[in-house]
CHARMM-style PDB file with segment names, atoms N, HN, CA, C and O in Angstrom:
ATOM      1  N   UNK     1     151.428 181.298 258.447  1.00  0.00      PROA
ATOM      2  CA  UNK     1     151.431 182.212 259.556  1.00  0.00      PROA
ATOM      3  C   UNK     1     152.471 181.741 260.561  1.00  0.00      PROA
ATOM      4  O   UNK     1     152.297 180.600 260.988  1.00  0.00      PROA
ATOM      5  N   UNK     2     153.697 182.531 261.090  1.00  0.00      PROA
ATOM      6  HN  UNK     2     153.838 183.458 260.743  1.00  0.00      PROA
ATOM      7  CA  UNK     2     154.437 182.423 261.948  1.00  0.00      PROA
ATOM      8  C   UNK     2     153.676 182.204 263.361  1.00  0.00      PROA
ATOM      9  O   UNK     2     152.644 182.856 263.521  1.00  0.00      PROA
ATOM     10  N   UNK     3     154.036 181.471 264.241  1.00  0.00      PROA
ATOM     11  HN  UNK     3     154.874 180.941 264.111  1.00  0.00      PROA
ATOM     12  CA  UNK     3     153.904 181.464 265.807  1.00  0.00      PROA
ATOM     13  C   UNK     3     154.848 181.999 266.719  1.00  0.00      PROA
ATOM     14  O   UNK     3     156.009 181.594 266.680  1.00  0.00      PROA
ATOM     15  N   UNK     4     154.522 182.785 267.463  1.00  0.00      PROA
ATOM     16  HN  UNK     4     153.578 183.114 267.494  1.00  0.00      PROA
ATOM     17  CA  UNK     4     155.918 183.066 268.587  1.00  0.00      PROA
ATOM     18  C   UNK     4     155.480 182.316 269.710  1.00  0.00      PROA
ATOM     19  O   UNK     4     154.431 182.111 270.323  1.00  0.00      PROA
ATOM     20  N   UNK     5     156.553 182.016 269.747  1.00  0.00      PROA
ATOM     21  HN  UNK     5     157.404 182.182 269.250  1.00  0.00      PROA
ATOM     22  CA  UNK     5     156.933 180.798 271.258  1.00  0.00      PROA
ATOM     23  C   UNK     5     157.689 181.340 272.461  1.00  0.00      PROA
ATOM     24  O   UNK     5     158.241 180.705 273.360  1.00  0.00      PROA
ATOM     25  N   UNK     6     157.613 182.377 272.320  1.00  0.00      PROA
ATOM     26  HN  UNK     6     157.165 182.893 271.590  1.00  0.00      PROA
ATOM     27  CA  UNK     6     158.311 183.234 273.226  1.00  0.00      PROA
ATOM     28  C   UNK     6     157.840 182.777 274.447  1.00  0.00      PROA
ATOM     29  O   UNK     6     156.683 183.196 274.410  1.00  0.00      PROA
ATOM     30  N   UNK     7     157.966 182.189 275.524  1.00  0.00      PROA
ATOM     31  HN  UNK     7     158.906 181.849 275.553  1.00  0.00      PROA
ATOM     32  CA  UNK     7     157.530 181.876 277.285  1.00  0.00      PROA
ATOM     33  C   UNK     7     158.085 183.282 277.900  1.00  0.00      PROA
ATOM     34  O   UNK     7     159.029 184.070 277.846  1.00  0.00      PROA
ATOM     35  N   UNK     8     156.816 183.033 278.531  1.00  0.00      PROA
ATOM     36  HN  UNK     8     156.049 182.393 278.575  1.00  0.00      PROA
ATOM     37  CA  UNK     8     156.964 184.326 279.656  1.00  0.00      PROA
ATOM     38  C   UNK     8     156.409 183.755 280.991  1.00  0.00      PROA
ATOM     39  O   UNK     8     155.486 182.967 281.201  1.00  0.00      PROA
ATOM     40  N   UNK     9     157.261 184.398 281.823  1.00  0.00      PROA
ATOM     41  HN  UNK     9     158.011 185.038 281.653  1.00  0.00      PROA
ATOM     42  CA  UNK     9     157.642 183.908 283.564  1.00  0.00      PROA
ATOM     43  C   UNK     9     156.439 184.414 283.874  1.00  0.00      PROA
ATOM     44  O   UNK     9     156.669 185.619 283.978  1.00  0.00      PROA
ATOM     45  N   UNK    10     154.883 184.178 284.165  1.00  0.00      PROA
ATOM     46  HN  UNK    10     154.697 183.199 284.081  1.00  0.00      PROA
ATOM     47  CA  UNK    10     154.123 185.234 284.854  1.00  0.00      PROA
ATOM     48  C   UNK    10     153.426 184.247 285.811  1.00  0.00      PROA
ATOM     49  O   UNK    10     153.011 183.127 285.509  1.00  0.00      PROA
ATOM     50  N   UNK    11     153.368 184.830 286.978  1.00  0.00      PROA
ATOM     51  HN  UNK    11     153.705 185.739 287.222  1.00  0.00      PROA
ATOM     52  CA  UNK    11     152.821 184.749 288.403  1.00  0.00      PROA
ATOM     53  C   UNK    11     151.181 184.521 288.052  1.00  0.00      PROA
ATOM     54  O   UNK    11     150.510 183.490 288.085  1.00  0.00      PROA
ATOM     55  N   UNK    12     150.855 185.761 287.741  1.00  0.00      PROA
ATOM     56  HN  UNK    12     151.401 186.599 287.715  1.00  0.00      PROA
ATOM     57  CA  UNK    12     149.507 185.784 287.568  1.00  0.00      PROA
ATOM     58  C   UNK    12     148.922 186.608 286.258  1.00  0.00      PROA
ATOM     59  O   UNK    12     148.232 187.600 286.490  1.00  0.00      PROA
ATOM     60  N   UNK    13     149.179 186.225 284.894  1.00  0.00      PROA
ATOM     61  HN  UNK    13     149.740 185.419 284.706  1.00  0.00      PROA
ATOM     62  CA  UNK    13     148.743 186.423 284.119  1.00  0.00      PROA
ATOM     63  C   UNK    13     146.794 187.054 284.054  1.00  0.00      PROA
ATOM     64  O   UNK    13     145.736 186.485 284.322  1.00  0.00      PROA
ATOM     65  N   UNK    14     147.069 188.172 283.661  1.00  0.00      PROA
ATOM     66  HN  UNK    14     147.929 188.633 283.442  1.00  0.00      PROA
ATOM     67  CA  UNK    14     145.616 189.367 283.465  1.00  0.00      PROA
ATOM     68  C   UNK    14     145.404 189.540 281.786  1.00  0.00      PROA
ATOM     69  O   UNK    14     145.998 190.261 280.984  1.00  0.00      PROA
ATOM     70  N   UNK    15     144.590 188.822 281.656  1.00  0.00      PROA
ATOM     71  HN  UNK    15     144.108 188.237 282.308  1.00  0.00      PROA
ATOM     72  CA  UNK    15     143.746 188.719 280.416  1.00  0.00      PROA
ATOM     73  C   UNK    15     142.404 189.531 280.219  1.00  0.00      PROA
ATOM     74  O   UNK    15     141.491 189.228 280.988  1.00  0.00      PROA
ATOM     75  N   UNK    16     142.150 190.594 279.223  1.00  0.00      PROA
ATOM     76  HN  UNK    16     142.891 190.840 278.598  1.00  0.00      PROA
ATOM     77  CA  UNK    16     141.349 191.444 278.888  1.00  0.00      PROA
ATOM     78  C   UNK    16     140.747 191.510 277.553  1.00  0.00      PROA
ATOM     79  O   UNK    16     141.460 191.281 276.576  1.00  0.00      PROA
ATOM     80  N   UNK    17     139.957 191.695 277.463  1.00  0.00      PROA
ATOM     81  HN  UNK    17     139.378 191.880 278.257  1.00  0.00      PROA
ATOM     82  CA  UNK    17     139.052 191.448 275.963  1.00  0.00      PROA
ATOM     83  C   UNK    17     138.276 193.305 275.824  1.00  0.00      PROA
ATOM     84  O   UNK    17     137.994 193.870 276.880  1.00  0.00      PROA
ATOM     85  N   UNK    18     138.041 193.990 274.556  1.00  0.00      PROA
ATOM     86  HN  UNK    18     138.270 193.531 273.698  1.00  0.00      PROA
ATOM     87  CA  UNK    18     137.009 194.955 274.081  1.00  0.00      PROA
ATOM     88  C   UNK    18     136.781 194.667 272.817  1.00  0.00      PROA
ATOM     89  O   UNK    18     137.270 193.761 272.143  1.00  0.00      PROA
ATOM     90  N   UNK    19     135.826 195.676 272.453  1.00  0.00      PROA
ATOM     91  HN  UNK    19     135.428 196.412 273.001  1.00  0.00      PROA
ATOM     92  CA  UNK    19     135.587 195.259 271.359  1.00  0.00      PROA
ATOM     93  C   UNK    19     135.653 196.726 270.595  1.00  0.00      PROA
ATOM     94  O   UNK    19     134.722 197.507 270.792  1.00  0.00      PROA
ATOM     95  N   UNK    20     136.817 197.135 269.667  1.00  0.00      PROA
ATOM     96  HN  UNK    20     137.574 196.501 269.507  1.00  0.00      PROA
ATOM     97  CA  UNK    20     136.889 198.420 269.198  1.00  0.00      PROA
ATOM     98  C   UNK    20     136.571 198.685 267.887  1.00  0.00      PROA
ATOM     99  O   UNK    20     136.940 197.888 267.025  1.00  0.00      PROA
ATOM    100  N   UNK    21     136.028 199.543 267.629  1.00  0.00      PROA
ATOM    101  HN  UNK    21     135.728 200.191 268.330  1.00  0.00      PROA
ATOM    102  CA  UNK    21     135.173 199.934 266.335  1.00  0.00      PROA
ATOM    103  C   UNK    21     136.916 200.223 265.850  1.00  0.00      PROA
ATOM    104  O   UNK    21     137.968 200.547 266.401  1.00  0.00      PROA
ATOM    105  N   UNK    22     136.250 199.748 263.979  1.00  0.00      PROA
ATOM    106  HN  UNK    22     135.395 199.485 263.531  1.00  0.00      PROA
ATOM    107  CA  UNK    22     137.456 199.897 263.001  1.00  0.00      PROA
ATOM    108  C   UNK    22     136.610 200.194 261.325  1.00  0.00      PROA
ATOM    109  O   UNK    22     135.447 199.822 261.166  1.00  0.00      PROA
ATOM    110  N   UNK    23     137.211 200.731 260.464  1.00  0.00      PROA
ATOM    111  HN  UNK    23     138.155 201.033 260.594  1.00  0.00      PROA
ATOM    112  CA  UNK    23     136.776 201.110 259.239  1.00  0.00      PROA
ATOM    113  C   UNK    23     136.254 199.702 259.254  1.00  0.00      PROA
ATOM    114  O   UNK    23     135.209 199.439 259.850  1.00  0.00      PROA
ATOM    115  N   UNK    24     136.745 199.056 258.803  1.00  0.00      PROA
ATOM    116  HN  UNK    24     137.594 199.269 258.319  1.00  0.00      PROA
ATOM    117  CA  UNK    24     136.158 197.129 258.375  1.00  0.00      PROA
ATOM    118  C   UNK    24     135.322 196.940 259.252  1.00  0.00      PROA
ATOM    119  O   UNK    24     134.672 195.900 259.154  1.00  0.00      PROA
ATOM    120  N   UNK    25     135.066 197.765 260.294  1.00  0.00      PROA
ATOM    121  HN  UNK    25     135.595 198.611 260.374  1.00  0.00      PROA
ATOM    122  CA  UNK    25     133.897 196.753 260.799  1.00  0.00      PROA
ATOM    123  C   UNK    25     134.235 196.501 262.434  1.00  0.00      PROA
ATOM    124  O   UNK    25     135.465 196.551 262.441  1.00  0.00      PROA
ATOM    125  N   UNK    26     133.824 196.269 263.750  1.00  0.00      PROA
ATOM    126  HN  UNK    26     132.825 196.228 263.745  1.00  0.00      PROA
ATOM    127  CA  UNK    26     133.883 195.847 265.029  1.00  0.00      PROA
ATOM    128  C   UNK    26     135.166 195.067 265.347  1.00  0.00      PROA
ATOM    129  O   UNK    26     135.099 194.323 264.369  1.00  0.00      PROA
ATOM    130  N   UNK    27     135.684 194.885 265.639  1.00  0.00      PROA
ATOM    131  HN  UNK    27     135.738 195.489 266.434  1.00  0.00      PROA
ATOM    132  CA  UNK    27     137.160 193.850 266.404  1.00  0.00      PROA
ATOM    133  C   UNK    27     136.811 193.572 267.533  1.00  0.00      PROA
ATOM    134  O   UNK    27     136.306 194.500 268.164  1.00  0.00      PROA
ATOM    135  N   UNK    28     136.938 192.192 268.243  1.00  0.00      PROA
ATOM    136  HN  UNK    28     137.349 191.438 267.730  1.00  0.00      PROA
ATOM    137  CA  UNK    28     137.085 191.669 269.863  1.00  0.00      PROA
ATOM    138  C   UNK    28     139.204 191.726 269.529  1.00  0.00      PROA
ATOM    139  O   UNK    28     139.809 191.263 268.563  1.00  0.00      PROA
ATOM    140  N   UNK    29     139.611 192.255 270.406  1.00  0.00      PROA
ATOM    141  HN  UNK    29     139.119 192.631 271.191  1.00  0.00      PROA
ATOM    142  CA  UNK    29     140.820 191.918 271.139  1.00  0.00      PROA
ATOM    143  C   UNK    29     140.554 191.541 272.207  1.00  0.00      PROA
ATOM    144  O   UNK    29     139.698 192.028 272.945  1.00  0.00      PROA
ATOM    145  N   UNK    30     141.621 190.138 272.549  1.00  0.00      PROA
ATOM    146  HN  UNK    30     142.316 189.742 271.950  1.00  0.00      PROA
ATOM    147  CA  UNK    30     141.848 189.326 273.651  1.00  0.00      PROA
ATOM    148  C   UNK    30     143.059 189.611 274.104  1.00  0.00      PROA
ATOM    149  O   UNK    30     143.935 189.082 273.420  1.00  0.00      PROA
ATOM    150  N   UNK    31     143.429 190.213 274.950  1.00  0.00      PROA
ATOM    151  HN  UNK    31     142.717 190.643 275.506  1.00  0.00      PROA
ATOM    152  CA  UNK    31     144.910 190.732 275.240  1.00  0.00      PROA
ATOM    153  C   UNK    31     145.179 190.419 276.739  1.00  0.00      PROA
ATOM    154  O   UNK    31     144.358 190.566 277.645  1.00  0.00      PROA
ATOM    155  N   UNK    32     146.853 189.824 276.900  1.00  0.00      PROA
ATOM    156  HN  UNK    32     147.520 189.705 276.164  1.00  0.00      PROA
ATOM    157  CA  UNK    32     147.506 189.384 278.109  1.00  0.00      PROA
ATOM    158  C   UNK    32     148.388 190.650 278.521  1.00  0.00      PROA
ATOM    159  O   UNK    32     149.525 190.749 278.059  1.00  0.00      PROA
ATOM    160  N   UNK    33     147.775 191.811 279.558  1.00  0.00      PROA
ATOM    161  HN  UNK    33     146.852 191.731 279.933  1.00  0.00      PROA
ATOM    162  CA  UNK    33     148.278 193.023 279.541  1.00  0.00      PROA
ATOM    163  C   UNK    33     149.634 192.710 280.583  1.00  0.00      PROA
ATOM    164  O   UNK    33     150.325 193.710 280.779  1.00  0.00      PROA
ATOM    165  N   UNK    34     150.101 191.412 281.287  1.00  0.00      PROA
ATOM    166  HN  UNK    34     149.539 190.600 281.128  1.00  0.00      PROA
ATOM    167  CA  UNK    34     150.998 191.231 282.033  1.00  0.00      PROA
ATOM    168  C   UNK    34     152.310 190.841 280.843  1.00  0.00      PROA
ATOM    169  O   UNK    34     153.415 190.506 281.269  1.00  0.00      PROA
ATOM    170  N   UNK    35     152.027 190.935 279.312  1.00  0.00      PROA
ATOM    171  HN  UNK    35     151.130 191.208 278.966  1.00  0.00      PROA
ATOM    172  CA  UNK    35     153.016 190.479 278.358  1.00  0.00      PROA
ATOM    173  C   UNK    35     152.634 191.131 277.156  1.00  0.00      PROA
ATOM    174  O   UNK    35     151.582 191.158 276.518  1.00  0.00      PROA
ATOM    175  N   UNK    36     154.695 192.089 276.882  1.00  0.00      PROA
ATOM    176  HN  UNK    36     155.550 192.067 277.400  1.00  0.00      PROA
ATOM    177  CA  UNK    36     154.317 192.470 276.108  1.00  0.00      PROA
ATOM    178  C   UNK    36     153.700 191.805 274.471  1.00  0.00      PROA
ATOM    179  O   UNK    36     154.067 190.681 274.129  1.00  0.00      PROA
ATOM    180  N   UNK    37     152.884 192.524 273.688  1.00  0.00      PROA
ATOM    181  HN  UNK    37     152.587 193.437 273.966  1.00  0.00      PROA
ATOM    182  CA  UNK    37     152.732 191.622 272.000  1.00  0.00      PROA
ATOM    183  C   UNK    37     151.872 190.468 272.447  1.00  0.00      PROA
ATOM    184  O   UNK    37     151.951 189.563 271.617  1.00  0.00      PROA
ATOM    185  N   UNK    38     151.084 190.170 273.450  1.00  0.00      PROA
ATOM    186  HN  UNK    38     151.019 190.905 274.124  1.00  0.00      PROA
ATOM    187  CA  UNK    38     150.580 189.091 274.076  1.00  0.00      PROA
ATOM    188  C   UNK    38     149.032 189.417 273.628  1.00  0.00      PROA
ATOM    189  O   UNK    38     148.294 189.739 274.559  1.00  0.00      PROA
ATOM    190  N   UNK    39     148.485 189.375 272.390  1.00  0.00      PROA
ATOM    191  HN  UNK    39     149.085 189.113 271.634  1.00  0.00      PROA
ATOM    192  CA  UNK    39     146.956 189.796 271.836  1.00  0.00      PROA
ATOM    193  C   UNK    39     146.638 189.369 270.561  1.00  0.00      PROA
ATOM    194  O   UNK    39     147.471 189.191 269.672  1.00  0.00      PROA
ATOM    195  N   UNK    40     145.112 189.153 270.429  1.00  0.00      PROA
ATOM    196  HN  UNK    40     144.436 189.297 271.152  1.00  0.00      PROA
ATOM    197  CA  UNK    40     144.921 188.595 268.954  1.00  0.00      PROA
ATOM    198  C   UNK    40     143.629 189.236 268.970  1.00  0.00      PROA
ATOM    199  O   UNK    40     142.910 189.378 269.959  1.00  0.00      PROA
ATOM    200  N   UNK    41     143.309 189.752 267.346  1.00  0.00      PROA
ATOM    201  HN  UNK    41     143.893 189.636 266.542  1.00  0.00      PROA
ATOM    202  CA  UNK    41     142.144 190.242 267.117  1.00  0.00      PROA
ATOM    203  C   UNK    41     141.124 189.257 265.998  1.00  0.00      PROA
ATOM    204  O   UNK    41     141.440 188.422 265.150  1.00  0.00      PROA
ATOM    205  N   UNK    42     140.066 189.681 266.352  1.00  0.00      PROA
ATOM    206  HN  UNK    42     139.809 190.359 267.041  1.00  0.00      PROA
ATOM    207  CA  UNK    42     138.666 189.415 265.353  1.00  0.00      PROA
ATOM    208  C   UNK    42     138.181 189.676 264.997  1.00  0.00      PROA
ATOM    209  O   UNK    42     137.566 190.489 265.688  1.00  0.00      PROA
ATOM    210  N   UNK    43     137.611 189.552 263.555  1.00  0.00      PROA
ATOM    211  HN  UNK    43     138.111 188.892 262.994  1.00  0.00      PROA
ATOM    212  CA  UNK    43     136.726 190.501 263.538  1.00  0.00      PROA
ATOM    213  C   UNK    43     134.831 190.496 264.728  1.00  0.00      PROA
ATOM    214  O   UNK    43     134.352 189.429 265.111  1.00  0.00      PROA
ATOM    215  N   UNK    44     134.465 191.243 264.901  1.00  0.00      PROA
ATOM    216  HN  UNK    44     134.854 192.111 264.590  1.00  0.00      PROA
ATOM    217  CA  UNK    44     133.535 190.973 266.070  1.00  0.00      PROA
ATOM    218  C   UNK    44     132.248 189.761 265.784  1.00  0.00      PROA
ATOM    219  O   UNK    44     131.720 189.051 266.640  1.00  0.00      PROA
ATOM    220  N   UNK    45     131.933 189.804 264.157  1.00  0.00      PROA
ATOM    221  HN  UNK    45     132.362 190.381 263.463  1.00  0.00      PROA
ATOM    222  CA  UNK    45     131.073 188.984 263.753  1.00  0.00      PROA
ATOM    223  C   UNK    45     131.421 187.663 263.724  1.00  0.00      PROA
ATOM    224  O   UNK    45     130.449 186.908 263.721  1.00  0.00      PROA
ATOM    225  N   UNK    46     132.700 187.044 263.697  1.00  0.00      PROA
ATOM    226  HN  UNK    46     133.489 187.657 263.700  1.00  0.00      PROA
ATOM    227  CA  UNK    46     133.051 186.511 263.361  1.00  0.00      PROA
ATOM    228  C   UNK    46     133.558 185.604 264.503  1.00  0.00      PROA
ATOM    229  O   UNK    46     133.897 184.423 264.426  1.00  0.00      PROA
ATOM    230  N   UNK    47     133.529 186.573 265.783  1.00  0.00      PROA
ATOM    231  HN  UNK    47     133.253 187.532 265.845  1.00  0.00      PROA
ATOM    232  CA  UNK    47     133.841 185.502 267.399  1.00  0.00      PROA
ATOM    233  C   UNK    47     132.520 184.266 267.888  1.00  0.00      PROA
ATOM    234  O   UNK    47     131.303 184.204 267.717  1.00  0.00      PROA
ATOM    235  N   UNK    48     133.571 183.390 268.572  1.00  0.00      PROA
ATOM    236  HN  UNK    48     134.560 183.441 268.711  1.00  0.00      PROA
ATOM    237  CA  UNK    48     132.611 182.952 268.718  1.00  0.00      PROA
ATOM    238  C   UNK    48     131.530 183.396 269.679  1.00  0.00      PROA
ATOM    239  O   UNK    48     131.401 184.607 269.858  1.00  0.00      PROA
ATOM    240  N   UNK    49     130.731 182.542 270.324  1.00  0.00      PROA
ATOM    241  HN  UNK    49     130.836 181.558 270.179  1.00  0.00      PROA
ATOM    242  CA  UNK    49     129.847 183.240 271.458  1.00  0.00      PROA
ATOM    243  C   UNK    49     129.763 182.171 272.295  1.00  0.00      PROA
ATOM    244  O   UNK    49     129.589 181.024 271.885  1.00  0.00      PROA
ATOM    245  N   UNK    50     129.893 182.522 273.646  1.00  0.00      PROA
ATOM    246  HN  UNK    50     130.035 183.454 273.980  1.00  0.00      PROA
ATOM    247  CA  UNK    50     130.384 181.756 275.245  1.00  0.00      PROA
ATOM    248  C   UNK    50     129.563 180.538 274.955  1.00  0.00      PROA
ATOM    249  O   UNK    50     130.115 179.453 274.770  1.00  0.00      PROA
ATOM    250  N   UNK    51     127.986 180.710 274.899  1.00  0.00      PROA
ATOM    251  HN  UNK    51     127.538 181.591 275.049  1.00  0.00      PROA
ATOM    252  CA  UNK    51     127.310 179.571 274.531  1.00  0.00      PROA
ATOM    253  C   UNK    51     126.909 178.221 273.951  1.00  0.00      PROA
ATOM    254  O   UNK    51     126.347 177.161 274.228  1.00  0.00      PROA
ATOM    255  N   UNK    52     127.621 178.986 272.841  1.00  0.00      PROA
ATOM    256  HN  UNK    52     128.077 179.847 272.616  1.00  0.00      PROA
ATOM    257  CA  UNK    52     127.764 177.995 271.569  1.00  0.00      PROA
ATOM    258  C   UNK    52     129.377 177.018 272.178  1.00  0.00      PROA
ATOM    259  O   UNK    52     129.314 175.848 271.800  1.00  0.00      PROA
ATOM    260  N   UNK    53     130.753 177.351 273.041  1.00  0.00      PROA
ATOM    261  HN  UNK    53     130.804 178.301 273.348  1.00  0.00      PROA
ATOM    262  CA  UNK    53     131.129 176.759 273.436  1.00  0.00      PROA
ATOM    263  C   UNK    53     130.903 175.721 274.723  1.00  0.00      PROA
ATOM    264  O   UNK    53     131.917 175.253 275.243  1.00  0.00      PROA
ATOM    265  N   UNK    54     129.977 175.460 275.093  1.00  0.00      PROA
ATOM    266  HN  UNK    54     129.154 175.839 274.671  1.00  0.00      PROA
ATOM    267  CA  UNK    54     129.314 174.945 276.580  1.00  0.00      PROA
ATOM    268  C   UNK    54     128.945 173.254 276.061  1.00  0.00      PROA
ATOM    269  OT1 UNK    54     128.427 172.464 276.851  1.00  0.00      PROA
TER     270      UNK     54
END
């Protein structure tokens, strides 16, 4: 899997998460709407959960 390393200049970076229904099944996207291509998806079963990181 490629990485982009692309840096981006942002002040105040705005980070947003949903969770959108798909044939396969639920997705969480985590998306940086201050950059473009700035998002990664999951499948929804498969995220983790806030808790389990603590």
């Amino acid at each position: 899997m490629a990485t982009d390393t692309t840096a981006a200049n942002v002040s105040s970076p705005e980070v947003m998460a949903s969770v959108n229904p798909s044939p396969c099944g639920d997705e969480l996207v985590i998306a940086d709407i201050t950059c473009d291509d700035a998002w990664l998806s999951v499948r929804a079963d498969d995220a983790p959960v806030l808790p389990d990181w603590r």
